[in-house]
N, C-alpha and C positions, 0 to 999 in steps of 0.2 A: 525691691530695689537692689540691684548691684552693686556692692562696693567695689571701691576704685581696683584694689589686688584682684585680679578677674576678670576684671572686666572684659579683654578681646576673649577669653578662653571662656566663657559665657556667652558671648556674642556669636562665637566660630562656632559654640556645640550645636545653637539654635538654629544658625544657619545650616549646619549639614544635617540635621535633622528634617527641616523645612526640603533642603535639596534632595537629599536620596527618598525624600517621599513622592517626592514629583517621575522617579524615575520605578517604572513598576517591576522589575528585578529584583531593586533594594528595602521596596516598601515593610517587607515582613522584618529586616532587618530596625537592630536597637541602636539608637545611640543616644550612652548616657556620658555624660558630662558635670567636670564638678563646676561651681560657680556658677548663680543666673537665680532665680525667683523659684523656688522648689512648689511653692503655691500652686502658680498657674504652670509647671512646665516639672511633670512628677519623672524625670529621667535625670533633673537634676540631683546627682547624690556624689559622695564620696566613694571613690573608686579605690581600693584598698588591696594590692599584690600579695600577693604571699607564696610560701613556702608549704606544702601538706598537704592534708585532705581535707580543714576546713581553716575558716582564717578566724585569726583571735588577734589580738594584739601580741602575743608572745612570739608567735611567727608570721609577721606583717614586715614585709620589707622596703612598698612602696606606695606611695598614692600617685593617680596618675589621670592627667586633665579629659582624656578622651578614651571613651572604648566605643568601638564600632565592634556589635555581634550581628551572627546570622539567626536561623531562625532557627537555628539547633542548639543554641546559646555558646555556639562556637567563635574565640573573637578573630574576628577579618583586621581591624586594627587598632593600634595603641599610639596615643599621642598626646606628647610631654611639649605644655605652652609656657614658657617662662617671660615672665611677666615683671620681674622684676630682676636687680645687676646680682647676676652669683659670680664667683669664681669657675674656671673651665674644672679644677678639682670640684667644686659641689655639684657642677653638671652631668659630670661624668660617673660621679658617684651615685647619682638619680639612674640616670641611663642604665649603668651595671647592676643596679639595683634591680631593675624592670624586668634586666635580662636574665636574673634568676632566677623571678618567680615562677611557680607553674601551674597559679590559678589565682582568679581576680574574681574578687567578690564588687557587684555593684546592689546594694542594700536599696530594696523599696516594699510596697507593701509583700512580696515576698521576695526572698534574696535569691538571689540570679547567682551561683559559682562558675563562672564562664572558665574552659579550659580552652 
C-alpha cells in the first residue's frame, strides 16, 4: 500500500518504468524510484546523493524521488517530486543539494553506485 506522502511520485515511477519499457531504446535502462509497494515493484528504494567514492550517511547529501540509468549504470536523469507545501528556501536547498553530489547510490539486492 502507498501512503498518502508519495503517492503521485510512486505512481509517476511506475508509470515511466511501465512507459520506457514499451519503447525498445529504453528497455535496458533502470528506473528506480522512492515510494510505491517495494514487494511487487523491487526498483522501489531510497535514492541517496552523495559526495565521494562510496555513500554512508556521513557524506549523504540528498535523497532524490527519481533516477533514470542506462545500461552502464550511467544516470540519464534525476527527479525531485514534491508532494507536500515547503518553502522556495527548502526547495532550493534540495535542488543545490543534488547539484553537488557526484554519485547516487540506489540500494537493492545489489547496490547500483550510478555516476
Amino acid at each position: 500500500m502507498i501512503s498518502k506522502h508519495g503517492k503521485w511520485t510512486g505512481e509517476f515511477g511506475l508509470w515511466l518504468t511501465n512507459y520506457l519499457n514499451t519503447i525498445s531504446c529504453y528497455r535496458k535502462h533502470s528506473v528506480f524510484y522512492d515510494h510505491g509497494n517495494k514487494q511487487e515493484h523491487p526498483n522501489v528504494v531510497a535514492i541517496k546523493g552523495f559526495i565521494g567514492n562510496h555513500v554512508t550517511n556521513a557524506n549523504r547529501l540528498a535523497d532524490v524521488d527519481v533516477l533514470v540509468a542506462n545500461d552502464k549504470q550511467e544516470i540519464i536523469v534525476l527527479i525531485e517530486i514534491e508532494e507536500s507545501n515547503i518553502t522556495p528556501k527548502t526547495l532550493l536547498g534540495d535542488v543545490f543539494a543534488s547539484l553537488m553530489c557526484n554519485g547516487y547510490a540506489a540500494p537493492q539486492k545489489l547496490d547500483h553506485e550510478l555516476r
